[in-house]
Every structure is written in C-alpha cells, then in structure tokens.
N, C-alpha and C positions, 0 to 999 in steps of 0.2 A: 448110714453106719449105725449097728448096733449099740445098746449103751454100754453091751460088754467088750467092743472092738474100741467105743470110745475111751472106755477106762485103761486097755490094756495100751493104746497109744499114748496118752496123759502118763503111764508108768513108764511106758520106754523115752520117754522127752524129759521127763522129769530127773531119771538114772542118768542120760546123757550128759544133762546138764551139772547132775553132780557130779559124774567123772570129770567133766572139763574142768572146773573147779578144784576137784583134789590132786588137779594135773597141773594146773596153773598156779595155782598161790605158792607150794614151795619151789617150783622152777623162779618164781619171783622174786621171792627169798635168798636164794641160792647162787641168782644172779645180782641182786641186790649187794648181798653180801661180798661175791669177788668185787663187785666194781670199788665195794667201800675201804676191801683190802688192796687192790690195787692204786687206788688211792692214797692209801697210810703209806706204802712200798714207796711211790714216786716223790709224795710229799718230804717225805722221812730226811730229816738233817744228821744223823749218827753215823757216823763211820768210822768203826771200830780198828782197832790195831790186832790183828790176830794171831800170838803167836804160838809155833807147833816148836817142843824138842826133840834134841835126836836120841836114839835108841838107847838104853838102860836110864832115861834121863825120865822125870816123873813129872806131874804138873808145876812143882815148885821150881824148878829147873829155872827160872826168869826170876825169881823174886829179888836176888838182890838187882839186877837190873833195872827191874820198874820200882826198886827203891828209889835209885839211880836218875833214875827221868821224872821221875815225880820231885825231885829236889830241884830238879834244872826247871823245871815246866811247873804247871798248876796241876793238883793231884785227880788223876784218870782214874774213875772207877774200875775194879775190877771182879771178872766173873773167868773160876776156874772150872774147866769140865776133864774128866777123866771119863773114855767113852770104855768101856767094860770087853771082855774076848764076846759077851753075848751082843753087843751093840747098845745096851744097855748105857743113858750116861749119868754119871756121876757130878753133881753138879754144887762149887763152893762158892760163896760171894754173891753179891748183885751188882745190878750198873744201873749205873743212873741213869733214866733216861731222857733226861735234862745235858745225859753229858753229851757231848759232839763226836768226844775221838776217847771213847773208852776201849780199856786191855782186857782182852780174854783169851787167856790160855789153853790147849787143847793137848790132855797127854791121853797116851792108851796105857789100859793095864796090861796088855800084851805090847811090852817096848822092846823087843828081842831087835837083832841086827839081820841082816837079811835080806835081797829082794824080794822075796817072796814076801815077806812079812812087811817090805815096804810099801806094797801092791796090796795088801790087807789093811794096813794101817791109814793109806790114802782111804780106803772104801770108808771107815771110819769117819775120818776125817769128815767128806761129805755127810754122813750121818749129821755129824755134830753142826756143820753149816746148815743141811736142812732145816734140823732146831734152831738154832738161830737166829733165820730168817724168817721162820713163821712166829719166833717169840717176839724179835725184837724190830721189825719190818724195817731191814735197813737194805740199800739199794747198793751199796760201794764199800769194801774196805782196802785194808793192808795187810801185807803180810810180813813177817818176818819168822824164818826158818833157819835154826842152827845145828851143824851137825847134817844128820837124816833127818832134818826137819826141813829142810831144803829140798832131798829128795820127793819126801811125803808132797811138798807143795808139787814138785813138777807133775809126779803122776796123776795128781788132784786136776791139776789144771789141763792135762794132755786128755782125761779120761774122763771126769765128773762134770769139772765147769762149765757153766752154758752162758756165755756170753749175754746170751738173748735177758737173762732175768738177773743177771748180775755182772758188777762192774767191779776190779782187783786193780786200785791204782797202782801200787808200788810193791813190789815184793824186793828183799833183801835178807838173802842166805849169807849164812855167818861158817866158815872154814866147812863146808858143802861139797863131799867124796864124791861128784859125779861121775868119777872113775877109778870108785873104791880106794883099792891102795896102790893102783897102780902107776907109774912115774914117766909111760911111755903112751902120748897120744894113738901112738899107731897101734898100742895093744890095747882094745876099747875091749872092755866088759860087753855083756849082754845086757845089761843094765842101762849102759850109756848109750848101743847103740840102737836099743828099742826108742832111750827117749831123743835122741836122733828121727828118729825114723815116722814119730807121730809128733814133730815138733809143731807142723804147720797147726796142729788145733789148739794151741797156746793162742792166748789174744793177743789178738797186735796192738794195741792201743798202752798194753803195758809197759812201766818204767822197770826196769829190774838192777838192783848192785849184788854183785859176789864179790863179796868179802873173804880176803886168806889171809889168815897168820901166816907169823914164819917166826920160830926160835933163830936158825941159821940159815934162811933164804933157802931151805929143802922142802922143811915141814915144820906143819907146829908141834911136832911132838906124837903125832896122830898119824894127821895128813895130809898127805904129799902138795905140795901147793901149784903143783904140775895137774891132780886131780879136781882142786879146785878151779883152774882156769881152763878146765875142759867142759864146764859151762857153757864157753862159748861157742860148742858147737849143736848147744841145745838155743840159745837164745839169741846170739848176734845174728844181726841180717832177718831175725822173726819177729822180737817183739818191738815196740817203739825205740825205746832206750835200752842199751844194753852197756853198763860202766861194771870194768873190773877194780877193787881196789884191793890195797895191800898193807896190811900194819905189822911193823915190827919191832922188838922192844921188850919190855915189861909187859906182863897182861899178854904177851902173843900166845900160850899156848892154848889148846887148843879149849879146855875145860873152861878156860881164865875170859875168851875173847867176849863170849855174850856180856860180860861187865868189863869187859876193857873199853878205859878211858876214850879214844880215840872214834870207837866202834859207838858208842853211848852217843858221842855229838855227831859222829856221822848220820846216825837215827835220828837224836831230834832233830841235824836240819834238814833232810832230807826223807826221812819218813811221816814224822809228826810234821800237824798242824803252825809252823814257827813263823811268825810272820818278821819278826826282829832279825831274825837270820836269814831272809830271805827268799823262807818258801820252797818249795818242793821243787828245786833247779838240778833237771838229771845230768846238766853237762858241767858243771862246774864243782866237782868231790874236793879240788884242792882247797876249796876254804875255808874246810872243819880242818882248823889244828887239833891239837890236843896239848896236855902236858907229856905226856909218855913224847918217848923217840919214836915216833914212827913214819913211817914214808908212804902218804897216798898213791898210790898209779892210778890212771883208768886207760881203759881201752877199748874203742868202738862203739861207736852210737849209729842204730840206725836213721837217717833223712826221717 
C-alpha cells in the first residue's frame, strides 16, 4: 500500500469514527434525558385538582369556591391559565411544588356556547394539559367541570386522553347540559349522541359524580336536570364509578352551585385528599350533609 493509499485510509477511519461519535453522544443525551424525565413523571407525588368553566364563564369563575375549600382544608396553591383563540396560554399564579393536591384553573378567551366551540375549547384544553405535564411532571389528577365545563371534560377525555401516559382519578361535573336544554332523553342532540357513541374511549378506571341542581325539581334555572342525568348514558356501565347526585334548596341555581354549601363538602370528601372524612369513597354520597336543605341521590355504580 502506497503512502498516499495509506493516508487516504487513516482519513476515511478517522471521519468514520468522528461520525459515530457525533451520532452517539447526543442519542445519549436524548435518551438519558427521557429516562431522567420519565423518572420525575413516575416518581412525582402532585396531583393537582383541575378545574375547567362553562361558557361566558372566565378563569375566575372558581375563586370564591377555592376560597371556600381552602377554609375547610389547608390552603392549595393555585395556578390560573387562560389558553388564548391563538392557543397561546395566558398564565396567573404559581403552585407549589411541595404542594400534593394543588388547584389550577383553565379558562379560554374564546368561552362562546356551542358544540362546536365545545370541540375547540376541548382541543385547548389538551393544549393547556400538555403544558402542564411537561412543567409540572405530574402522572394523575382531578377534575372538576361546571356548566360546559363538563362537556369540555368529556370531549377531552373521548378524544385527547391517552390513558397510557396519564391517569384522571375523579371527575365531578356540576349542573352538566349533556343534552343541552332538552327535557326528553329520547330527543338526544347530536352532541350527546356523538359522546354516546365514542364513550368506550373514556377510561375505565374512573370515578365520575354528576351533580344537578334543581330550584323546583325541573331545573336550576338554566338546566333541565333531565339534561343533567343524561350523563348516564355517557358514563354508567363505562367508567368505574358512575354516582348521580342532586341538591336542592338555597345555592341550587345554576350560577350559585359551584359555591353551594352542599356541592363544597361533597368535593372535599370525595374529591380532595380528606382523610378525616373518609377518603375518596365513590359509593357512599349520603355522608356529605350540608347546612342548606338539600337531598343527595345517587345512582349506579359500575362492579
């Protein structure tokens, strides 16, 4: 071999070896990296309370409520996001992350009524969960949905949720039109019977309550609580727990429930972390009294 065949092999060994190399160390990196975040993801103790409001309703929409729970309970940090029509989010407050079971509110600047706009404001929604999840690496939450904030969760949960990388213990929709304003199960919207129709990709491992007011056992003033208890043909028989309840009284209508009395203890002890009360027990609704007159129901649990 030539000394100039020898040189030009020494250059093509040498190239090789620095390709493998600028091939290597960031695949190493890269993988290093997910395992360290998949790590934070699994290890991670926070499991945040998430709630969504329903339409013309704006991030503040909860505040006197988690005034409300932060008197009963020890005070949850909170972080409010407003996700923008651009997907853009708008982002108030911090959370601790020290805390366990901190609140974060999620409203859109486009809060219009609407399916359509339901099905936009779901897509949102995940937006705002993907941030979440890569900021704050938490593996499990809650939900609580009032209004069209209920809806927003089902479509979220029928269409975005992926079981696989995350776990939704508890969801609880507060006076939740799953058949708008209509009063007769047999005349379903297109709304209720699409989320009929892709119910199976809800997870099953979920506990779920729907909560209805009633001014005069019709409606809260809104509505129909004929609408509200047609839920159950979104989630009895799919997810784990499926409990209807009913409050009526003072605080029943429809703007008033997310801070009525009754609705407040049904959340802490069956949403929140309560261990004084018992703990997150999806069959037993009758043991939050309240002061207000109101009458729990529940109905249907799946095995």
């Amino acid at each position: 071999m030539t000394k100039f065949k020898r040189l030009k092999w020494f250059l093509a060994l040498g190239l090789t070896v620095l390709l493998f190399f600028a091939l290597i160390i960031p695949s190493a990196g890269w993988m290093k990296g997910n395992v360290t975040n998949a790590r934070i993801v699994h290890n991670s103790q926070m499991s945040p309370v998430i709630f969504v409001p329903g339409s013309s309703a704006t991030q503040n929409r909860f505040d006197e409520l988690i005034d409300l729970l932060n008197t009963n309970n020890r005070n949850h940090s909170l972080l409010k996001i407003t996700v923008k029509k651009s997907g853009k989010l708008s982002i108030t407050g911090k959370l601790n992350r020290r805390d366990r079971q901190p609140f974060i509110v999620v409203g859109f600047e486009d809060n219009k009524d609407g399916y359509d706009n339901i099905k936009l404001q779901a897509s949102w929604f995940d937006k705002a969960m993907t941030y979440l999840v890569n900021q704050y690496h938490f593996n499990n939450f809650s939900g609580i949905g009032h209004s069209n904030g209920g809806l927003i969760y089902t479509y979220y949960l029928e269409h975005y949720f992926d079981a696989n990388d995350l776990t939704i213990k508890t969801l609880m929709t507060i006076g939740t039109p799953y058949n708008f304003s209509e009063k007769q199960a047999k005349n379903r919207t297109q709304m209720l019977s699409d989320f009929i129709a892709a119910k199976s990709k809800l997870p099953k491992d979920l506990t779920m309550y729907s909560v209805a007011g009633t001014e005069d056992y019709n409606d809260d003033g809104i509505v129909p609580v004929q609408s509200v208890q047609a839920g159950k043909y979104i989630y009895q028989n799919t997810v784990k727990h499926y409990t209807e309840v009913t409050v009526t009284g003072s605080e029943s209508q429809h703007s008033s429930l997310p801070q009525n009395r009754q609705i407040v203890q049904l959340i802490t002890q069956y949403v929140l972390n309560n261990d004084q009360q018992g703990g997150n027990n999806p069959n037993s609704p009758n043991g939050a009294g309240g002061g207000n007159q109101n009458a729990p129901s529940s109905s249907g649990s799946r095995p």
